[in-house]
TORDOKOL-674655 format. One record per residue (C-alpha): x, y, z. Coordinates in steps of 0.1 Angstrom, whole numbers, padded with zeros to 4 digits, always signed. Last residue first. Layout:
N
XYZ;...
% end
This chain:
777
-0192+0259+0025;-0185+0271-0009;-0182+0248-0036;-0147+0260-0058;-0151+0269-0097;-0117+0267-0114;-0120+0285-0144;-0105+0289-0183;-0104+0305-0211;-0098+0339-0187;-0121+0366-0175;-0152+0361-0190;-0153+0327-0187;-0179+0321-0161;-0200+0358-0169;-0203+0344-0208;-0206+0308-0194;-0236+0318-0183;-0244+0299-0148;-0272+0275-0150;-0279+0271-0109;-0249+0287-0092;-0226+0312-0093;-0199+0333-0070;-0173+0357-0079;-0143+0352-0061;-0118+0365-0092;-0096+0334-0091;-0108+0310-0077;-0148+0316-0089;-0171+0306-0059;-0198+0282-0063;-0227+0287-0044;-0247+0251-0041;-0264+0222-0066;-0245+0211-0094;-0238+0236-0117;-0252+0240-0156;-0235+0254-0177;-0254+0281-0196;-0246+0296-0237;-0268+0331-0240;-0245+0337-0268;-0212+0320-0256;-0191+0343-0282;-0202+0357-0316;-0202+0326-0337;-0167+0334-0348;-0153+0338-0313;-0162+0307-0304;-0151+0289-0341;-0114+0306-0331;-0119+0295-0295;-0123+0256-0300;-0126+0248-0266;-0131+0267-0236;-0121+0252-0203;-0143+0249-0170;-0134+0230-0142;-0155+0224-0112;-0138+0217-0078;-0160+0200-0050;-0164+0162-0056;-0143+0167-0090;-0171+0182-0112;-0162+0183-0154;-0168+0206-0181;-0155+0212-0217;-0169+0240-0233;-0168+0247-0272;-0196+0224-0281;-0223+0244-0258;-0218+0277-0281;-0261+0275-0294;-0272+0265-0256;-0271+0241-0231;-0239+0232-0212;-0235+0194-0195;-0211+0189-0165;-0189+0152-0164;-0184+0138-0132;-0153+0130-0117;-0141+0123-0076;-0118+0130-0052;-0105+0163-0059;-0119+0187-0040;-0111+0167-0007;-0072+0175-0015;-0076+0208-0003;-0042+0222+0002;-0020+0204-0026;-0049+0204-0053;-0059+0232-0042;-0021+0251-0044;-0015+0238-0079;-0045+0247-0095;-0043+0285-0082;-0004+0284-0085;-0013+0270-0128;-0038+0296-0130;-0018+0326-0120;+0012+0311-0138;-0008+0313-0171;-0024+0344-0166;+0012+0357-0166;+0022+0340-0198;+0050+0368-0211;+0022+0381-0241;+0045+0393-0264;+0027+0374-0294;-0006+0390-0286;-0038+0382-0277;-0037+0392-0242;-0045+0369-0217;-0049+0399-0184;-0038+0383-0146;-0070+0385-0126;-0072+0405-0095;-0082+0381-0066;-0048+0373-0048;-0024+0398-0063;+0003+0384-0082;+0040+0404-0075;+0055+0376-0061;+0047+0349-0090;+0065+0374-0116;+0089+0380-0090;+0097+0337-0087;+0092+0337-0125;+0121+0359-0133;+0144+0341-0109;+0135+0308-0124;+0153+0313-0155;+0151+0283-0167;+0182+0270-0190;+0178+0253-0222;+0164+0212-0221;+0135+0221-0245;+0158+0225-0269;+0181+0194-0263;+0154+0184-0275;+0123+0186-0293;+0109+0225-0296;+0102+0247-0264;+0073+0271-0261;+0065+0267-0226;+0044+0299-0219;+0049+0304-0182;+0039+0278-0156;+0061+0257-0177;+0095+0265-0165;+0106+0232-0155;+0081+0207-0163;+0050+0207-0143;+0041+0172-0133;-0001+0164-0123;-0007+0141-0104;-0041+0121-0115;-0080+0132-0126;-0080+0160-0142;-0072+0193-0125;-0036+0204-0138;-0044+0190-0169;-0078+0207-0174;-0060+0240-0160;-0034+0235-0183;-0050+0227-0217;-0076+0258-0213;-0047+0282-0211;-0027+0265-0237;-0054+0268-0260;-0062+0303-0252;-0030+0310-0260;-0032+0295-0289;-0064+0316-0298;-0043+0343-0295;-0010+0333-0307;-0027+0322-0340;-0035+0354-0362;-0005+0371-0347;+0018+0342-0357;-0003+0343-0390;+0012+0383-0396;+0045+0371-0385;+0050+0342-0403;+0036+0362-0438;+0057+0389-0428;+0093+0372-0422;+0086+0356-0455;+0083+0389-0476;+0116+0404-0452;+0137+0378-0463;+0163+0375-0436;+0147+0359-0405;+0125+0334-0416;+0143+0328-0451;+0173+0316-0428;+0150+0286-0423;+0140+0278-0455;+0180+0282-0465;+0186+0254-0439;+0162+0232-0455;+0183+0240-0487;+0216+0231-0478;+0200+0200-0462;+0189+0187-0490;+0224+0199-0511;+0244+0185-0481;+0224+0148-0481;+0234+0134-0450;+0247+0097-0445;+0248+0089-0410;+0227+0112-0395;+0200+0108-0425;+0191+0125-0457;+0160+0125-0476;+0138+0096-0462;+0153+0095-0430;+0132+0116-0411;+0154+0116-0379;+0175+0140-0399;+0149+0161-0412;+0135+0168-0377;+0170+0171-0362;+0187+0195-0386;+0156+0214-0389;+0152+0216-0352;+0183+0230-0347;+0184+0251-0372;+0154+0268-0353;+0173+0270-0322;+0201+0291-0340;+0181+0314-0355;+0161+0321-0323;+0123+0318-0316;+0091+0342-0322;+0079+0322-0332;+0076+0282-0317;+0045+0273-0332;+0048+0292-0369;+0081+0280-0369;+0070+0244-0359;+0044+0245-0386;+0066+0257-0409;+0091+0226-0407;+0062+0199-0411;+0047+0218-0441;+0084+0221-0454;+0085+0182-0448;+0055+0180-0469;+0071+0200-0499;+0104+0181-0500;+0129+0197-0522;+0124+0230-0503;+0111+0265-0520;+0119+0293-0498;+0094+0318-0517;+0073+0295-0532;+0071+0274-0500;+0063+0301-0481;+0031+0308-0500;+0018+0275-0502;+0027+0275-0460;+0006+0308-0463;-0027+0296-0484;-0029+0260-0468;-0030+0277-0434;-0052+0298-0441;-0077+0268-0452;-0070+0253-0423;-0078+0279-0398;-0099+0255-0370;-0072+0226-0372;-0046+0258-0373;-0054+0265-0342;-0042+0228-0329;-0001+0249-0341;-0006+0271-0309;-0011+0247-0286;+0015+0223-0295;+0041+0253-0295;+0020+0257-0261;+0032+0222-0248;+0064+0222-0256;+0070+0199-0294;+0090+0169-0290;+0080+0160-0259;+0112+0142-0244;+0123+0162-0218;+0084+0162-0208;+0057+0189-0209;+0015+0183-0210;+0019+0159-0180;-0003+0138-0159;+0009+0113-0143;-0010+0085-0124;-0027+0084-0090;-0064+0079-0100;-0050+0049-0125;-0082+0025-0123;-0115+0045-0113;-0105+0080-0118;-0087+0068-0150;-0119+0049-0166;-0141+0081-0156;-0113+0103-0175;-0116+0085-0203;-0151+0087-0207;-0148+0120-0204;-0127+0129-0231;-0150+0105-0252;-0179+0125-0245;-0158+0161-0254;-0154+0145-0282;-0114+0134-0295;-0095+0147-0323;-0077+0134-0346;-0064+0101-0346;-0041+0088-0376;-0015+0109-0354;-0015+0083-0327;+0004+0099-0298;+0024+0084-0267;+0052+0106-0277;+0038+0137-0300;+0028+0138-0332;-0008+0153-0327;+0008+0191-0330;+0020+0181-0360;-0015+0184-0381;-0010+0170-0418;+0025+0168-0415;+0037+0132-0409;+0071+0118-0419;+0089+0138-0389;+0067+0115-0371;+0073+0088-0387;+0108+0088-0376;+0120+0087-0344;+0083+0088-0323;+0072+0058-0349;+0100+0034-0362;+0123+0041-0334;+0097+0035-0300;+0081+0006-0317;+0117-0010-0330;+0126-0002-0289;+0093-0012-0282;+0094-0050-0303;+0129-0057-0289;+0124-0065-0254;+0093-0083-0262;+0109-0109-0291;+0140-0111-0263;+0117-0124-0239;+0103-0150-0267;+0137-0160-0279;+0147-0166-0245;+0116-0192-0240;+0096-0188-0210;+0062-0171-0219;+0062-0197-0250;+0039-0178-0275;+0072-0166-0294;+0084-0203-0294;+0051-0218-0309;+0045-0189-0332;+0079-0194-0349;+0078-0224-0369;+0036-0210-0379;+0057-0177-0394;+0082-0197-0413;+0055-0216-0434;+0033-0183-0436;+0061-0162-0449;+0050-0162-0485;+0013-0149-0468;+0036-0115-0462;+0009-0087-0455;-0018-0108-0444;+0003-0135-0425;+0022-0105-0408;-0013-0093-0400;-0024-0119-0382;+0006-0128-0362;+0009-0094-0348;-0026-0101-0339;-0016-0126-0323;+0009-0113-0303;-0014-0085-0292;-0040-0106-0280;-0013-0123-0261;-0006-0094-0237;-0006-0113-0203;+0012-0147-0202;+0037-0128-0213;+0045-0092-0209;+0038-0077-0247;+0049-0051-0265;+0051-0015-0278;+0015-0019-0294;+0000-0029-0324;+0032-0052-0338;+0031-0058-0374;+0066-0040-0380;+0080-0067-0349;+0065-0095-0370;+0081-0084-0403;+0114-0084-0385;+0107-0121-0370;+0096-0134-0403;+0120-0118-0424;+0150-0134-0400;+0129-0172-0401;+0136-0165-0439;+0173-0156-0437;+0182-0184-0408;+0194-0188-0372;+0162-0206-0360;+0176-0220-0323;+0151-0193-0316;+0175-0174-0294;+0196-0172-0327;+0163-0160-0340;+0162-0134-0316;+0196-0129-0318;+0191-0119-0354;+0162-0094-0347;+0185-0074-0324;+0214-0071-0345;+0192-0060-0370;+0182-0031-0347;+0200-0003-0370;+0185-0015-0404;+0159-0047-0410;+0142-0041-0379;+0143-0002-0384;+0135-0006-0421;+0102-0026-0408;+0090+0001-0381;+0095+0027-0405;+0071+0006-0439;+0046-0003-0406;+0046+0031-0394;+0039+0045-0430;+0010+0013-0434;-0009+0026-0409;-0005+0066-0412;-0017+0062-0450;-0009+0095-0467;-0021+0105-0498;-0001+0114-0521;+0018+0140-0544;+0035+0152-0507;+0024+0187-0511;-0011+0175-0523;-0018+0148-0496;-0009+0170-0468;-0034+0197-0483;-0058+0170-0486;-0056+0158-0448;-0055+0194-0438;-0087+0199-0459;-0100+0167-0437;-0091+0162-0402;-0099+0200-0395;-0138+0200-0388;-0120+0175-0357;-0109+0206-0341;-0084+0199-0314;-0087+0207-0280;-0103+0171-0271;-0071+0160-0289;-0046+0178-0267;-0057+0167-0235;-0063+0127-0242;-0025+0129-0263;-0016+0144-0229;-0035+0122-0205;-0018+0094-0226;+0022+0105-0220;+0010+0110-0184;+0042+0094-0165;+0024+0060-0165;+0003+0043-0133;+0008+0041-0091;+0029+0006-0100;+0030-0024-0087;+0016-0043-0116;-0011-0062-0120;-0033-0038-0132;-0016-0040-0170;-0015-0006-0184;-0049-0005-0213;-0043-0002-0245;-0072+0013-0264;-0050+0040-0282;-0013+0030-0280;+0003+0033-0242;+0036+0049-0237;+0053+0038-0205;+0075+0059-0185;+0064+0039-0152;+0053+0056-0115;+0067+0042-0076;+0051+0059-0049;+0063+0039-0020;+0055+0002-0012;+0081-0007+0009;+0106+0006-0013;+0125-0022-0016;+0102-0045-0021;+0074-0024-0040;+0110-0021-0063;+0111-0061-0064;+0075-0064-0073;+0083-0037-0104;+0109-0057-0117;+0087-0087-0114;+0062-0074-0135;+0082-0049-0161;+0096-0091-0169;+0131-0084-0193;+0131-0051-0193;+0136-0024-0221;+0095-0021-0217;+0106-0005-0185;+0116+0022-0198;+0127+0051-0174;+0112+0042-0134;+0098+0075-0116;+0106+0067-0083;+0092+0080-0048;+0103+0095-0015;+0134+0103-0016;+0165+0108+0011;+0144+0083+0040;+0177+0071+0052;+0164+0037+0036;+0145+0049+0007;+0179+0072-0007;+0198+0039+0005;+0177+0016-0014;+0186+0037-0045;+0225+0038-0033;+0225-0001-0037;+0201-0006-0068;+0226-0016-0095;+0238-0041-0070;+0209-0058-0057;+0191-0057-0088;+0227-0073-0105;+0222-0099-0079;+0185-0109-0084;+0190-0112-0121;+0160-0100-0139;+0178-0065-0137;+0198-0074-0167;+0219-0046-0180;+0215-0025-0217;+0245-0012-0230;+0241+0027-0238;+0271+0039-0263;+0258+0016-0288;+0227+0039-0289;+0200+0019-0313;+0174+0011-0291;+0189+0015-0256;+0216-0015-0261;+0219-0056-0263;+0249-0069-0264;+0264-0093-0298;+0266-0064-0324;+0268-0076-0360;+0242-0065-0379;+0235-0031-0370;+0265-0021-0350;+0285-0031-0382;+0288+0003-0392;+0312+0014-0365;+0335-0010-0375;+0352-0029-0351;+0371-0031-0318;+0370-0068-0305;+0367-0076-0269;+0379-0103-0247;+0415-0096-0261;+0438-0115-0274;+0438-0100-0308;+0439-0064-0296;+0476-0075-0281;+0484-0089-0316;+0470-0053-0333;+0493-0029-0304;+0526-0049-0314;+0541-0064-0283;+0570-0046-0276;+0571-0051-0237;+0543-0080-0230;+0508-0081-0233;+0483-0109-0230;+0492-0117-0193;+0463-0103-0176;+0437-0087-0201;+0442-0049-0215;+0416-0022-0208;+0401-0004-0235;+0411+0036-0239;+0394+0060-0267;+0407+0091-0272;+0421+0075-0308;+0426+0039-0306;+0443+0032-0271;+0453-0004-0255;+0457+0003-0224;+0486-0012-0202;+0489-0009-0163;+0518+0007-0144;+0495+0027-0126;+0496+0060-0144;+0490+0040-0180;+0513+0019-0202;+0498+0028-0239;+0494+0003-0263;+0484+0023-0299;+0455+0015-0323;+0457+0041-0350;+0452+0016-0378;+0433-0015-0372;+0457-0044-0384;+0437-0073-0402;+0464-0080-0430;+0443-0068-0455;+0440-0040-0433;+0418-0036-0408;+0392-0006-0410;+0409+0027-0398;+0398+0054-0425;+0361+0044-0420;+0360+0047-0382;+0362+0018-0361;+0339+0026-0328;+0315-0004-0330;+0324-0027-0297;+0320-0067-0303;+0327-0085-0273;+0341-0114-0277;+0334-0151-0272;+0344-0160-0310;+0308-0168-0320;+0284-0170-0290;+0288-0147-0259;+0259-0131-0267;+0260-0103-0241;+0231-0094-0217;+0255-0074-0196;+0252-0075-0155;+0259-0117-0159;+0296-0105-0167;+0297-0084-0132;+0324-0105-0119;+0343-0108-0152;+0353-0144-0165;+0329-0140-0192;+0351-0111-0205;+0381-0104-0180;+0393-0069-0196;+0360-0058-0216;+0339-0068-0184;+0359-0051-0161;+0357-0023-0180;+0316-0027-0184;+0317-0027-0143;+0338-0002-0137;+0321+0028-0160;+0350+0058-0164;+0371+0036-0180;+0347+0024-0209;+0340+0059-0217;+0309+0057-0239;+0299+0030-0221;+0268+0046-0200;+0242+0022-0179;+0207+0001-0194;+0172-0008-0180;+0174+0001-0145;+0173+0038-0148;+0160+0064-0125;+0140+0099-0122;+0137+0106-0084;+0107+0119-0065;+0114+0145-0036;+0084+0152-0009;+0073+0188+0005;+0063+0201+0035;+0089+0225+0038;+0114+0210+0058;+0111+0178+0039;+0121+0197+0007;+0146+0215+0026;+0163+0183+0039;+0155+0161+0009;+0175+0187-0016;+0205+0194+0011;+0207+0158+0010;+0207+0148-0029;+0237+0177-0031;+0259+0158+0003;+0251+0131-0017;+0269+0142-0052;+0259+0177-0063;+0250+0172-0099;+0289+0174-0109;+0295+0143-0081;+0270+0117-0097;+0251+0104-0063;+0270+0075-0059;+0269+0035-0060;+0251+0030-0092;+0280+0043-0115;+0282+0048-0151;+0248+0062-0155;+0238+0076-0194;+0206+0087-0186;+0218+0115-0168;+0206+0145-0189;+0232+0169-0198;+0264+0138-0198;+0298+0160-0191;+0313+0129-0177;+0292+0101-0182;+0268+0097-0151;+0270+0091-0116;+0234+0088-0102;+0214+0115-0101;+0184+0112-0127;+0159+0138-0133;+0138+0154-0105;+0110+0155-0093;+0098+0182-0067;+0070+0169-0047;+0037+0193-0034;+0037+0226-0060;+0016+0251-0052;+0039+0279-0065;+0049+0288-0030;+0061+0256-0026;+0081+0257-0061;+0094+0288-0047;+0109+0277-0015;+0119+0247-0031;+0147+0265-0055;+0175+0272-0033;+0175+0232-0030;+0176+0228-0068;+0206+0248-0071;+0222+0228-0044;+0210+0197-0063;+0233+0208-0094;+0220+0233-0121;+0251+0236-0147;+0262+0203-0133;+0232+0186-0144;+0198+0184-0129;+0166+0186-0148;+0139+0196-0127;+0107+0179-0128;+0073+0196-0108;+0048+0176-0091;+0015+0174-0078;-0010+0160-0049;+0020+0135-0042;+0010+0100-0030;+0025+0089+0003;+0021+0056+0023;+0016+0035-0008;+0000+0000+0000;
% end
């Protein structure tokens, strides 16, 4: 049972330019904010230099340049002092090898092999030659005909101990496999590793990774020992009573989620324990886990849609399907992405799943790849989940019936809950999941790209106010203690770029007319990747040169289908980059953005306005990434990983009166005041009357506007967002529309003005997009 649930949180990404003393000096504000737990990203000792922690090295210390324990401390003392509780971002699924020396358990594996003492840490295929296989050879330095790597030197280090070198990067040398004079390519031929091509990762690698990062070697938690150990300064955080909860990264990289999760309830004694997994549309988080629910990916795609105008689906469709020359089939795109992943940089992965198989063949290879593109969701956790299996089945009979011999070979190991090929079959089907889709189809997609985001199906639109809450009843009743998020380090649009760019489901046939217009005047090779890049221009304006090259690089980049990261096309780029400069330097495209950007920021401040409060009041925690409670118009990272400046928001929040209204303005130079009003007004009910929130019911409006209100009663606080604001304001406004309030006074949060009965949304709203009505006594 979990002792201590947080009414709301707020993640802070901690790195050496804003260690845990930072963060300390923080709280006070955060509490005065509203906010209940601070959450923050991963501490423990990470590659040297690493931004975002992900990348541990070390699971027996609090990473030194974040603040080290003395750092993780100071944090837990204030917080604790204050009221407040500390939930910490971690990572059992895979550890940092970048810098073999610098990680002691992968450099004792490279120098003692299967002999090593944390060997069984590494999920390593030691078939073959019995080496590790690490992908660092550049091009220049393949073997020789002769097999000699070039630039591979044997260095005797500081402590008397030989390295073999290749460029700045070191490996460790095995006992009594060099000796004085030995040439550098003979000692390298004794080792328990082999350097090789960097190209070869997608073949040939023999240990599994993070998707496709070779730097990140995945580690296997299913071994009661390597939990132990990789979990030694966690349980000390619990133990010393440091932190209070864990947000757990991937878990679908895991072997058995389940029993991971059972030994975490272990450790923790039942704390607040929450899971970054991303949910597909109709898939439901297995209740058997031990787990409070996701990190909100679905509440966004759940917030965003009911915002979105579904009158939009189609002319935005047709425009898409005119730049592009065709139409666009969201289906069969993921499963064509999804497929050259299995085939390209997780090949490695599909062949030791038929290795597993005891099938090591080219046909049983097609099957298993086309099985992992068929795939509905990111996987399956066996026993449970075998729907989904078979209907991976089913479709890769339909789309490949000359694979059907091969496919009915396989379906009796894949089904087997206990076979290795079957574990590594659900280890691998996210990660090709997670590459095919998020890394690349959606810089595919351009019909409306404020609907690609993680834990997003593009192909649907927009969701009814019914369906919204639908949802919502299901989540009160099963998950009532899950995330909910609008703004993650891995969103690849912030939340009010997102915002902004769901106007343009209510404007599409301007929109169709300018992007038509910019891409005359900045023409690009690739007319439905300019849609793509415009949008996020349009979304993120006004925003830096430099940050929108950025993007460009990255979006097209992670496209694939024009240039890639390991093979870019200069002339492609060249002129995506010349799009961009357009922006800024031609004065005739600087004007159409900035007369649309005025167009859109007000209704897309309206957007975001009305996307907040229903986040920050539906039914779970809600998370506040850093910064958010002013306009958060970040792009994918590392933009949306930029310094805070916290100070600014800490007066902003100071100088707020308590029953004046902060003014929305229409504008572009709007700072986002309202918005922090609203979000310390959410934020401090939800922390200082939890009784308000207890419950859902959904609240009907009559009248000719009653489509552009969503509504909703949780035991004592109403919310009430406006949807749709462009068609609103078209019809004339709310026009006599009434919402009608469960019985009582209820007083407005914000402005104190009481209602009852069938309050006019004209008098409810008339301040803001949104309100917070509050049941007086």
């Amino acid at each position: 049972m979990v002792s201590r649930i947080p009414a709301s949180t707020y993640r802070l990404q901690i790195n050496a330019d804003f260690d845990l003393y930072a963060a300390a000096r923080l709280l006070p504000y955060l509490r005065e904010l509203g906010v209940d737990w601070v959450y923050l990203s991963p501490l423990l000792e990470a590659e040297p230099g690493s931004d975002h922690g992900y990348d541990v090295v070390r699971h027996d210390c609090v990473d030194p340049s974040r603040g080290g324990p003395e750092g993780l401390a100071a944090v837990a003392t204030e917080a604790h002092r204050l009221g407040m509780g500390v939930l910490v971002d971690i990572v059992p699924n895979h550890v940092g090898v970048a810098t073999p020396v610098n990680n002691p358990w992968w450099w004792e594996l490279l120098r003692h092999g299967r002999d090593a003492i944390h060997a069984l840490a590494f999920d390593v295929d030691w078939r073959g030659d019995g080496r590790v296989r690490v992908p660092v050879v550049g091009d220049d330095d393949l073997p020789t005909a002769d097999g000699a790597i070039h630039n591979l030197t044997v260095v005797r280090c500081g402590d008397g101990e030989p390295e073999l070198h290749y460029h700045d990067h070191r490996f460790p040398v095995a006992p009594g496999t060099w000796t004085e004079g030995d040439d550098a390519n003979a000692v390298h031929d004794r080792q328990h590793y082999r350097l090789v091509s960097w190209r070869s990762a997608d073949d040939q690698l023999n240990y599994r990774r993070f998707f496709a990062v070779n730097t990140l070697a995945a580690v296997r938690v299913e071994d009661r020992d390597v939990f132990e150990q990789s979990h030694v300064e966690i349980r000390r955080w619990i133990e010393e009573g440091l932190v209070d909860g864990l947000r757990v990264d991937h878990p679908d990289g895991l072997r058995h989620p389940k029993a991971y999760l059972d030994e975490l309830a272990g450790l923790t004694d039942g704390g607040y324990v929450l899971v970054e997994k991303i949910l597909e549309p109709g898939e439901q988080l297995p209740e058997s886990w031990a787990t409070a629910g996701t990190t909100g990916y679905d509440a966004l795609a759940h917030v965003d849609r009911v915002l979105t105008d579904p009158a939009g689906e189609e002319p935005l469709g047709a425009l898409e399907t005119s730049l592009r020359g065709a139409a666009v089939d969201w289906h069969e795109m993921v499963h064509g992405t999804k497929r050259a992943v299995a085939d390209g940089i997780l090949q490695s992965e599909v062949r030791r799943i038929a290795r597993d198989a005891g099938l090591d063949r080219p046909d049983v290879r097609d099957a298993v790849a086309e099985l992992l593109a068929c795939f509905p969701v990111y996987r399956s956790y066996l026993p449970e989940g075998r729907g989904h299996l078979a209907e991976a089945f089913e479709q890769a009979r339909a789309h490949r019936p000359d694979l059907a011999a091969v496919l009915a070979e396989l379906e009796p190991v894949l089904f087997d809950a206990v076979h290795p090929a079957a574990w590594r079959f659900q280890q691998t089907s996210g990660m090709v999941m997670a590459k095919g889709v998020e890394d690349c189809a959606f810089y595919r997609s351009s019909r409306l790209t404020s609907l690609t985001e993680v834990g997003g199906d593009p192909s649907v639109f927009a969701m009814t106010v019914d369906e919204f809450h639908h949802a919502m009843e299901l989540r009160q009743a099963h998950w009532p203690h899950a995330m909910t998020t609008l703004s993650t380090h891995d969103t690849k649009r912030g939340e009010d770029v997102r915002a902004r760019i769901a106007v343009l489901a209510e404007r599409p046939e301007r929109w169709s007319e300018t992007v038509r217009r910019l891409l005359e005047l900045a023409p690009l090779p690739d007319a439905g990747f300019g849609n793509l890049l415009w949008q996020a221009v349009v979304g993120a304006w006004p925003a830096s040169r430099e940050r929108l090259h950025g993007y460009a690089e990255k979006a097209m980049r992670e496209a694939g289908d024009r240039t890639t990261w390991t093979a870019p096309d200069g002339d492609y780029e060249a002129a995506v980059h010349r799009a961009v400069d357009a922006a800024f330097d031609d004065q005739v495209v600087r004007d159409l953005v900035e007369e649309l950007v005025a167009e859109l920021a007000g209704p897309g401040w309206s957007n975001a306005i009305s996307a907040k409060v229903v986040a920050l009041t539906m039914p779970g925690v809600p998370d506040i990434y850093q910064g958010s409670e002013l306009w958060e118009q970040s792009l994918v990272d590392p933009d949306n990983r930029r310094p805070v400046d916290f100070d600014a928001r800490a007066g902003l929040l100071a100088s707020l009166p308590d029953r004046d209204p902060a003014p929305l303005s229409g504008s572009v130079e709007d700072h986002g005041v309202a918005k922090l009003q609203l979000t310390a007004l959410a934020l401090r009910l939800r922390r200082d009357r939890p009784e308000l929130f207890t419950a859902y019911d959904a609240l009907a409006a009559a009248g000719p506007a009653a489509g552009h209100v969503l509504a909703f009663d949780r035991g004592g606080a109403i919310t009430v967002a406006t949807r749709l604001p462009v068609g609103l304001a078209a019809r004339g406004g709310w026009n006599g529309t009434t919402l009608a309030l469960p019985h009582g006074s209820w007083a407005d949060a914000v402005t104190g003005r009481t209602f009852s009965g069938e309050a006019p949304l004209a008098h409810v709203l008339g301040e803001h997009p949104a309100a917070i009505l509050v049941r007086e006594a």
